[in-house]
C-alpha positions in Angstrom: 109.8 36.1 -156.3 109.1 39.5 -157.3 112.2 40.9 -156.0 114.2 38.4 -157.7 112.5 39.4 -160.8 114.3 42.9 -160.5 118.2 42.2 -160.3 119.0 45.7 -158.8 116.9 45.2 -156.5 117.2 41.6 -155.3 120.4 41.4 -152.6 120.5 38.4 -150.4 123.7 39.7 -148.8 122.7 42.3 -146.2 126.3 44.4 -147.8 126.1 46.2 -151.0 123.0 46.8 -152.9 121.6 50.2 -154.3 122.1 51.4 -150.6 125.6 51.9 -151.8 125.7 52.9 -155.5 125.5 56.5 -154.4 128.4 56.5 -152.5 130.3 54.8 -155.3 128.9 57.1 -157.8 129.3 60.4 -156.4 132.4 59.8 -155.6 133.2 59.0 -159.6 130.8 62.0 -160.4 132.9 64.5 -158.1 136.5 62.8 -159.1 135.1 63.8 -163.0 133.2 67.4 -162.2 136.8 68.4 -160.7 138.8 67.1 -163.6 136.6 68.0 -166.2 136.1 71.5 -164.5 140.3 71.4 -165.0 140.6 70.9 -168.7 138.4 73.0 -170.8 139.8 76.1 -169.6 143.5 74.5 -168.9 144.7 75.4 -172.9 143.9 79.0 -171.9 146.0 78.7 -168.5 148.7 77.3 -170.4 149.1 80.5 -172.9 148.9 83.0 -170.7 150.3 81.7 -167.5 152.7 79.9 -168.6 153.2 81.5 -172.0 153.3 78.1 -173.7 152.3 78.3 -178.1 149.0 76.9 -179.0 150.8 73.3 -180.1 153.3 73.3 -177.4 149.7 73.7 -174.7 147.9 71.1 -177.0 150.5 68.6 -176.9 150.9 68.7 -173.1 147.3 68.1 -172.7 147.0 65.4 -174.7 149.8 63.7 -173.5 148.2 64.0 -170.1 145.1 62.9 -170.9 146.9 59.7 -172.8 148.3 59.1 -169.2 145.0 59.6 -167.6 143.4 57.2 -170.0 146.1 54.4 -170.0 146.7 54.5 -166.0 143.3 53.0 -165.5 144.2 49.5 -167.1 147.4 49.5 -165.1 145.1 50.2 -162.1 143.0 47.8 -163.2 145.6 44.7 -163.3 146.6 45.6 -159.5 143.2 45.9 -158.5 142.2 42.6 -159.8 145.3 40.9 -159.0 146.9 42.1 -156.0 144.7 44.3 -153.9 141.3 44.3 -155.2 139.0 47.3 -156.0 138.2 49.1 -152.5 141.6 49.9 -151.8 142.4 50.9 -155.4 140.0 54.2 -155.7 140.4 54.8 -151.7 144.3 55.2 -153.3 143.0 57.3 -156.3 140.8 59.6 -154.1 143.7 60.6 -152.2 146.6 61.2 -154.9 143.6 63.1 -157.1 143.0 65.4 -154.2 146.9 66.3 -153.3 147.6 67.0 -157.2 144.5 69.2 -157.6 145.9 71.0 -154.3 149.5 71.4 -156.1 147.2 72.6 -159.0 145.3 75.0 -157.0 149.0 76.1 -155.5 150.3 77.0 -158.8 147.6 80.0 -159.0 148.6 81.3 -155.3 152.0 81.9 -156.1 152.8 84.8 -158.4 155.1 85.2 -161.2 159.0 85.7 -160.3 159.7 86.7 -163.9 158.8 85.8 -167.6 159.8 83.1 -168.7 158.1 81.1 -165.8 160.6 79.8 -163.3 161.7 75.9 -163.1 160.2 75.6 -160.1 156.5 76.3 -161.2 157.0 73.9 -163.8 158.0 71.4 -161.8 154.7 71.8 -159.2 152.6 71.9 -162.4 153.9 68.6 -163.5 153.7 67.2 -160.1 150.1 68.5 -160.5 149.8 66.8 -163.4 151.3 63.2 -162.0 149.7 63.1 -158.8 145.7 63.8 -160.5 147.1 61.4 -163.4 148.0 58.6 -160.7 144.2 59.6 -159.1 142.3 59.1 -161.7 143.9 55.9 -162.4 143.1 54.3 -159.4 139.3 55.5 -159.0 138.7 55.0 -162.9 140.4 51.8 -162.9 137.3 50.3 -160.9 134.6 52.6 -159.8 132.6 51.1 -162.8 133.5 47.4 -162.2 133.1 47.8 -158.1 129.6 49.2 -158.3 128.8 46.0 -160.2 129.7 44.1 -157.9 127.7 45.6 -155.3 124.3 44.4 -157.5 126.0 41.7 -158.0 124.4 41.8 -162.0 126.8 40.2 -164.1 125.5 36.4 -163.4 122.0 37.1 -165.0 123.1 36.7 -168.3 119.2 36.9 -169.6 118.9 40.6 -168.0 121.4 42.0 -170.9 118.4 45.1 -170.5 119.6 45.5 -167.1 122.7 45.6 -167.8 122.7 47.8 -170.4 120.5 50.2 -168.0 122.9 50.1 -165.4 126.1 51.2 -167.9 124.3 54.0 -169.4 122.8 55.2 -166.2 126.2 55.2 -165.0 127.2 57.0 -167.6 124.4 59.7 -167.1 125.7 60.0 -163.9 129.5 60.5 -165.2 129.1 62.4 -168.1 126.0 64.6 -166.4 129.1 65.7 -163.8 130.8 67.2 -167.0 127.2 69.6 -167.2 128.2 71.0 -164.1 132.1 71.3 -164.8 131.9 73.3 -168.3 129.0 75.4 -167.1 129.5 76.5 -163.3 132.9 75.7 -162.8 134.5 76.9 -166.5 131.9 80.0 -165.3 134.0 80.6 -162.3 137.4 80.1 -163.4 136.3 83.4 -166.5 134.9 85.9 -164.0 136.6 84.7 -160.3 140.2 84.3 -161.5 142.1 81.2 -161.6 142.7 80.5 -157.9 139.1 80.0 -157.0 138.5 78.4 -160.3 141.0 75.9 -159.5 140.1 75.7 -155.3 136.6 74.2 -156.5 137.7 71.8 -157.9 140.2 70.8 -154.5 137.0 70.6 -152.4 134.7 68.5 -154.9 137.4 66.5 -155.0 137.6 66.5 -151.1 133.9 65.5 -151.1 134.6 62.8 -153.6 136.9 61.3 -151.3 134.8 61.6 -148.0 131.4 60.2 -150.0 133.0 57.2 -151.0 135.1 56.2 -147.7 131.6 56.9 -145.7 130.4 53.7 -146.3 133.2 51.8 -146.2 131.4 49.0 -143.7 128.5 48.3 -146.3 130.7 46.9 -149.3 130.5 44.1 -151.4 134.4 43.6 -151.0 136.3 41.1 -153.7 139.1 39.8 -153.0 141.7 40.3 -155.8 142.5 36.8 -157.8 145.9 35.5 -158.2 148.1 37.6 -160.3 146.1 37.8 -163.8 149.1 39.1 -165.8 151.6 36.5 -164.5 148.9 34.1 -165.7 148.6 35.3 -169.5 151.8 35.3 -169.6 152.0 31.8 -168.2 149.3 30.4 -170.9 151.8 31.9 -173.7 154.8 30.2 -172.6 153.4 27.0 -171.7 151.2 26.8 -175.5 155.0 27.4 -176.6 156.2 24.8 -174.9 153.9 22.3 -176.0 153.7 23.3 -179.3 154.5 20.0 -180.3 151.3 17.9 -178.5 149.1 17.1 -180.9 144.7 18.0 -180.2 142.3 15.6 -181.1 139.6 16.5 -182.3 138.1 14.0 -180.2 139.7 15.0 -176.5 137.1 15.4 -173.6 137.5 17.6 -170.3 139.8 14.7 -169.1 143.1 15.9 -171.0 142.3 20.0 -169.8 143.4 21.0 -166.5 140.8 23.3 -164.8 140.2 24.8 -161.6 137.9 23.1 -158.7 135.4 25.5 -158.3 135.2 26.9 -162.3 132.3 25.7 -164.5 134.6 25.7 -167.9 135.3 21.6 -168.7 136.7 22.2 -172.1 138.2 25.0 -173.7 136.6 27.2 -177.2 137.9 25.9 -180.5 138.7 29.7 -181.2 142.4 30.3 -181.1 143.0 26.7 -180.9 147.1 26.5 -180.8 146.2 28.3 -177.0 144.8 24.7 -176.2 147.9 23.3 -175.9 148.7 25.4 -172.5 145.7 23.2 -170.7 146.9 19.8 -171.9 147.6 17.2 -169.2 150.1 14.9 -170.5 151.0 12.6 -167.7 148.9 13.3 -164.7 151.4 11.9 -162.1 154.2 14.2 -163.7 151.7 17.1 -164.3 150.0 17.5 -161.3 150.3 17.7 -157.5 148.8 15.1 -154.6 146.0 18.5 -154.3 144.9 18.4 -158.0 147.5 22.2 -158.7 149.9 21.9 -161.7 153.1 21.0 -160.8 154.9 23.6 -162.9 152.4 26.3 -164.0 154.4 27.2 -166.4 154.1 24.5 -168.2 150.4 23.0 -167.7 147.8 26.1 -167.3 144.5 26.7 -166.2 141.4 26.3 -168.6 140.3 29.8 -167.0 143.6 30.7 -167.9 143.4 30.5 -171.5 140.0 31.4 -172.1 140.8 34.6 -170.3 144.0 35.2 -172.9 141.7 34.1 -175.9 139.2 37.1 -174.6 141.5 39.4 -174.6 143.0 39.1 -177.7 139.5 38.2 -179.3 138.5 42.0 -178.3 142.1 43.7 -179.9 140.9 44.4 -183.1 137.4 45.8 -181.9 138.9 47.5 -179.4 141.2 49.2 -181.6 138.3 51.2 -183.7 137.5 53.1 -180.7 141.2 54.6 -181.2 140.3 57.2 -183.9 136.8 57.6 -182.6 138.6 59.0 -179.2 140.9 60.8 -181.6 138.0 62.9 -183.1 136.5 63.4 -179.4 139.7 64.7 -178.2 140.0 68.0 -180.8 137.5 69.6 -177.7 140.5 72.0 -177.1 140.1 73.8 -180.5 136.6 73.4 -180.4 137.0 76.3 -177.2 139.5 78.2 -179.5 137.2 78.3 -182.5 134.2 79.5 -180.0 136.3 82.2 -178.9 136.1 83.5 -181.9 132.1 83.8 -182.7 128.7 85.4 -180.9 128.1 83.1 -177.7 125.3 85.7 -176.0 122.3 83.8 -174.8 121.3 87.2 -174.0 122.8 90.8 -173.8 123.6 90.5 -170.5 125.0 86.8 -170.4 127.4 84.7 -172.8 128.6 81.3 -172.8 131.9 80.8 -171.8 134.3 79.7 -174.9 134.6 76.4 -172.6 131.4 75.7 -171.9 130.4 74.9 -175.5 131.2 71.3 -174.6 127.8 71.7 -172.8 125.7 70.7 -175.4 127.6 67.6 -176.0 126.9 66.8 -172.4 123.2 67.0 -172.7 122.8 65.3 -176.2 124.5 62.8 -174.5 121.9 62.6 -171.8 119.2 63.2 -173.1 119.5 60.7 -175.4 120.3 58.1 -172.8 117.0 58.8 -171.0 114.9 58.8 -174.3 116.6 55.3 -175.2 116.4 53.7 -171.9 112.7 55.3 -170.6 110.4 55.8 -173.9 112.5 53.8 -177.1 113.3 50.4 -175.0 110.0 50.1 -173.2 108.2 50.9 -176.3 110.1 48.4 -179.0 109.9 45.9 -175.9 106.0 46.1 -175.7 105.6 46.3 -179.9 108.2 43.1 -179.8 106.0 41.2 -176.9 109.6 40.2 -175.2 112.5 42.5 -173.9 114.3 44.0 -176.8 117.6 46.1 -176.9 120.1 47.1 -179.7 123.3 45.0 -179.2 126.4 46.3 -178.4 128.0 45.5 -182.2 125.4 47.8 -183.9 125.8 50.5 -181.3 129.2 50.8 -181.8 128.7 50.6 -185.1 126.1 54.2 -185.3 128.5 55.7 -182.7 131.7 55.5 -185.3 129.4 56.6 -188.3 128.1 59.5 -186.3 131.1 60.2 -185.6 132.3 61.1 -189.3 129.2 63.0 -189.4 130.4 65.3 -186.9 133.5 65.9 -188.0 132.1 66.6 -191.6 130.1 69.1 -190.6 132.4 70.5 -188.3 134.8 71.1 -191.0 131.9 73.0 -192.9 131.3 75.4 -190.3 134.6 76.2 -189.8 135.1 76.6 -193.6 132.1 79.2 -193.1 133.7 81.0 -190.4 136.6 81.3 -191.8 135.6 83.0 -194.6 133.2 85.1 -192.7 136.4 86.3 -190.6 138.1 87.7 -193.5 135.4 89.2 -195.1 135.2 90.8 -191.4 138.7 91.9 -191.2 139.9 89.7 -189.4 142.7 88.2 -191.1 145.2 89.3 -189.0 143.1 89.1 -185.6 142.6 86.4 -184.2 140.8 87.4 -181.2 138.2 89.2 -183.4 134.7 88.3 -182.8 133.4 87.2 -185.8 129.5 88.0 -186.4 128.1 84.5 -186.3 126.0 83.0 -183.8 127.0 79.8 -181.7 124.4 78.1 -182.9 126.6 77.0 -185.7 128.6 74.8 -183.4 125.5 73.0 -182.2 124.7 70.1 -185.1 129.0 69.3 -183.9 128.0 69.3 -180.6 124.8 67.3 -181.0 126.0 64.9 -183.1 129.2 64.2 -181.0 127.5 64.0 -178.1 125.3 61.1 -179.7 127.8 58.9 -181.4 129.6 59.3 -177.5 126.2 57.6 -176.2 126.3 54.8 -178.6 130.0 54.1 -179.4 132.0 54.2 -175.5 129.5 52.9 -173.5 128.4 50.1 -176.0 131.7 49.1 -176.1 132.2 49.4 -171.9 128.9 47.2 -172.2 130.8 44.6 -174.7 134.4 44.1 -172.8 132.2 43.5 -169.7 130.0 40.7 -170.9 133.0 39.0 -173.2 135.3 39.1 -170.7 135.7 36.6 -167.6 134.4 38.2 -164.4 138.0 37.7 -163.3 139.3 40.5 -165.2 136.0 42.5 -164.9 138.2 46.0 -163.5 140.0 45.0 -166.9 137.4 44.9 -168.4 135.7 48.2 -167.6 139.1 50.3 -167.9 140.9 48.6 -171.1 139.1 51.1 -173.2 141.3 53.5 -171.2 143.8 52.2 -173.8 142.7 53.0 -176.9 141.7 57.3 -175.6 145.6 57.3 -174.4 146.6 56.0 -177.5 144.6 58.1 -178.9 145.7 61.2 -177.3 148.9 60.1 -178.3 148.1 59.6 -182.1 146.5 62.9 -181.8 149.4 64.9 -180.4 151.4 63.1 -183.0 149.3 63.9 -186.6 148.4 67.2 -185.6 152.5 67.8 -184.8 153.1 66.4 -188.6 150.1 68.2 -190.1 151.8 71.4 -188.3 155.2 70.5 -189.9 153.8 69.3 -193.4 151.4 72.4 -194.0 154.7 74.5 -193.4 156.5 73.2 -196.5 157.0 76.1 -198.4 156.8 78.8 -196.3 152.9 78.6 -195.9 151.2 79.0 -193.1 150.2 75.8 -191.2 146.4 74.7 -191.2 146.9 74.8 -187.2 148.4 78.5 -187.1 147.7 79.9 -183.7 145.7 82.5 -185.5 142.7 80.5 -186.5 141.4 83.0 -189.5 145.1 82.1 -191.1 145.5 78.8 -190.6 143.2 75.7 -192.1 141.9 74.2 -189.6 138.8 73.0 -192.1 141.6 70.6 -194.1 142.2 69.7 -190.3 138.9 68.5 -190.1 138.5 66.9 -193.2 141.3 64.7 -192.9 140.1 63.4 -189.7 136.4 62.5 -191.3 138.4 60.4 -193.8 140.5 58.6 -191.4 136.8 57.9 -189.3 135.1 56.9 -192.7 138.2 54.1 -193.2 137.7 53.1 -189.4 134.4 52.6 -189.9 134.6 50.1 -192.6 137.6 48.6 -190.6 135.3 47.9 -187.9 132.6 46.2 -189.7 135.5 44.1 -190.9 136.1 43.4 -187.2 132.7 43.1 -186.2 132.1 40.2 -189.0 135.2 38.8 -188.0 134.4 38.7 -184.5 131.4 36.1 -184.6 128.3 36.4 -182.1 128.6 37.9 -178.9 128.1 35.8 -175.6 124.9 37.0 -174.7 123.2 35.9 -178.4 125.3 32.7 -177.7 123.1 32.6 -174.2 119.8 33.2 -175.8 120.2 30.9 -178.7 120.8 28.2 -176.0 118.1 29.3 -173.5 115.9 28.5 -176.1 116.8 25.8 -177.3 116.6 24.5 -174.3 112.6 26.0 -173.5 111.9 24.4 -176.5 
């Protein structure tokens, strides 16, 4: 009894179990420390490598990290309908490790000429397609596979535990970035670029080796039948019986539902879906076995509840755009701290692309207090378990989100003027005499809205969702950051263009001191403030989640 009383700990089948979450987890924490290691320096190896403009670098980066971010959910639909999460990151290990090698190759060979030849461009985008392709198979379900192997997602009155296990995940994840923008942005400043970039192919050679190693102690699922043929089934078949008639009377008699799955009727949400479920004439409608006889015409109660799910969760889902927008501006943030004091001492400075550092460790520390001293505590004043829900933490996340970018746009507005005071109008590589601990409250306060907002909403699509689209469900906020890197690419393109008119100089001049970048700023905290009030719209809109649905009837039924 006491080892059921602890989830994690509790594994009646002798596979998976925490004897295998650190397999799973270094190998996601190695896949990151190598790709994170990549990118904060990458806008620098662009410009001088390359000889690419400060837009034409920022574009291409955010338009690979939109891939990055949207091949997850891609990899997530064939891993849950076709061929199921092992074989899905032991695929993504692999193509991660070849591109990082083509990336690492770009460094050995030397310049023919300037411009740069076709041919490195060509093995820099292959670079770029290969570690896309990799991180959208091992991203796609590292998150969703571990939980499988603890098998959590059934204990509906552990929400604690489940919450724990995300943002311990995520400590894990996001405490990999520590090591990337200190050690390895470190190395790639004072060792060159080639063993900057030959790190990375062995951590991501180690990723690769920790997670096939054991292989034999997996919780394996096998994939269900192909999820995206069935939404799209429940679509036409509600069309096609658009004409049938619900009464508000019908019991589980008129659905069609699967053998083994406990739904017997389907939600009154999104009604008009309904109508995909309804058996009309059972000898017509069904086979000898119980299957529909044209499942394109007479679905699944699973079937539609997993349709309504997802489009239930679009408009959340859709806040998180600008909030990834904000968190994707980290590319300036190492151009702008270029430009100041970043001496810890006389003898050692930060690198410009390590700043991201302190958004790391806000991020984690905060975790830890809020899981180990702010839970336990509120649980023992409360006399039950008590956690913040995933609506509200989404919720601080987006507001502290417009706090960041406020006072980022105030410190920039301050170093700006401090630069040309300083002379350094017209030089944009001066050093400007202001400390880095300007940047912190930024960093800080991103770093915290990061811990709330992402994994809060990780944590939401994962309990709304159906555990047969849980790889979905872990990865689909991959959407919204590669929309977001898109929509990013795209406004800071026509704020470029726009601040132009006129023959001024554009808020995003390559020269920072001439340029605006503090309207930049400012315009992104409005469009935050307007997404935060969108999202409480959503939120209200939304109703309760599952798990207060759970509680409410847990106690009802005690009582």
């Amino acid at each position: 009894m006491e080892r059921d009383s602890e989830p994690l700990l509790s594994n009646r089948n002798p596979k998976g179990g925490l004897k295998t979450l650190p397999f799973i987890i270094a190998n996601e924490a190695f896949e990151r420390v190598a790709s994170f290691g990549l990118s904060p320096n990458m806008i620098f190896y662009l410009k001088t490598r390359y000889n690419m403009e400060t837009t034409t670098a920022t574009n291409l980066i955010l338009v690979w990290n939109a891939a990055t971010n949207v091949l997850p959910v891609v990899g997530a639909v064939v891993a849950d309908s076709y061929v199921g999460r092992y074989p899905m990151i032991g695929f993504g290990s692999i193509a991660s490790l070849l591109g990082m090698i083509l990336l690492w190759l770009t460094t050995i060979f030397p310049e023919a000429s300037k411009p740069t030849t076709t041919y490195q461009f060509m093995l820099l985008y292959a670079s770029f397609g290969f570690m896309t392709i990799g991180a959208g198979g091992i991203r796609a379900s590292s998150l969703a596979f571990g939980a499988d192997q603890v098998n959590i997602r059934d204990n509906l009155k552990k929400s604690s535990v489940l919450q724990s296990y995300f943002g311990w995940y995520n400590v894990a994840v996001t405490g990999s970035g520590i090591i990337a923008v200190t050690c390895i942005v470190y190395i790639q400043d004072h060792l060159g670029w080639t063993v900057g970039f030959g790190i990375p192919v062995v951590l991501m050679f180690l990723s690769a080796i920790s997670f096939f190693l054991a292989s034999p102690n997996y919780v394996k699922e096998k994939p269900n039948s192909n999820l995206f043929i069935g939404l799209v089934q429940v679509v036409v078949a509600s069309y096609n019986n658009r004409h049938i008639n619900i009464s508000p009377q019908a019991t589980d008699e008129l659905y069609h539902r699967r053998r083994d799955s406990n739904l017997l009727m389907p939600t009154d949400k999104l009604r008009f879906l309904n109508k995909a479920c309804i058996i009309r004439n059972p000898e017509q409608d069904l086979t000898p076995d119980g299957k529909a006889s044209n499942p394109w015409s007479l679905c699944t109660i699973d079937q539609v509840e997993e349709l309504k799910a997802l489009i239930k969760v679009i408009p959340i889902w859709s806040t998180g755009i600008i909030f990834s927008i904000n968190i994707n501006q980290g590319t300036l943030g190492a151009l702008q701290a270029q430009t100041i004091n970043r001496h810890l001492t006389k003898n050692f400075e930060i690198p410009a692309g390590s700043i991201g550092l302190f958004i790391v460790l806000s991020l984690t520390l905060w975790i830890a207090l809020y899981d180990r001293v702010i839970i336990p505590v509120a649980s023992k004043i409360k006399g039950k378990p008590y956690f913040l829900n995933t609506k509200l933490r989404m919720g601080i996340g987006l507001v502290l989100s417009v706090a960041s970018m406020a006072t980022w746009a105030i410190v920039e507005s301050i170093r700006r003027d401090r630069a040309i005071k300083q002379g350094f109008y017209n030089n944009p590589t001066g050093v400007v005499d202001m400390s880095f601990v300007w940047l912190l409250p930024y960093n800080i306060m991103t770093g915290l809205s990061e811990a709330f907002f992402p994994i809060a909403q990780n944590e939401f699509f994962y309990c709304e969702f159906p555990k047969s689209m849980s790889s979905i469900a872990t990865s689909i906020g991959q959407v919204g950051m590669s929309l977001s890197n898109l929509l990013a690419s795209v406004i800071l393109s026509a704020v470029d263009s726009l601040s132009r008119i006129g023959g001024k100089e554009s808020w995003v001049s390559d020269n920072l001191n001439k340029g605006h970048y503090d309207y930049y700023f400012w315009f992104l905290a409005g469009l935050s403030t307007v997404n935060v009030l969108y999202y409480l719209l959503c939120s209200k809109s939304y109703g309760p989640l599952k798990s207060e649905f759970n509680e409410e009837n847990s106690n009802e039924r005690e009582e």
